[in-house]
C-alpha positions, 0 to 999 in steps of 0.5 A: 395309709391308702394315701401313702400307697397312692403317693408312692405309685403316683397314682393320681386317681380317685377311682383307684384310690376308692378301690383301694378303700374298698379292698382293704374294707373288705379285708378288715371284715374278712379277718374279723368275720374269721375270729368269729368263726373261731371263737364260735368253733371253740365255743362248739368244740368244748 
């Protein structure tokens, strides 16, 4: 995937794609951090 945006903007670069890396980390424990939330939240509510 990060390789394919990469190829696709032709962008050569490892820098660029360690960042790329790193920002779709982040979201994937960002959403993940969120469902916890939820699931606490309706945990809380009942």
């Amino acid at each position: 995937e990060l390789e394919a945006i990469a190829v696709q903007w032709n962008i050569n670069d490892l820098d660029f794609y360690l960042s790329l890396r790193d920002w779709f980390r982040g979201r994937r424990l960002a959403e993940q951090d969120l469902e916890e939330r939820r699931y606490q939240a309706q945990g809380a509510a009942a």
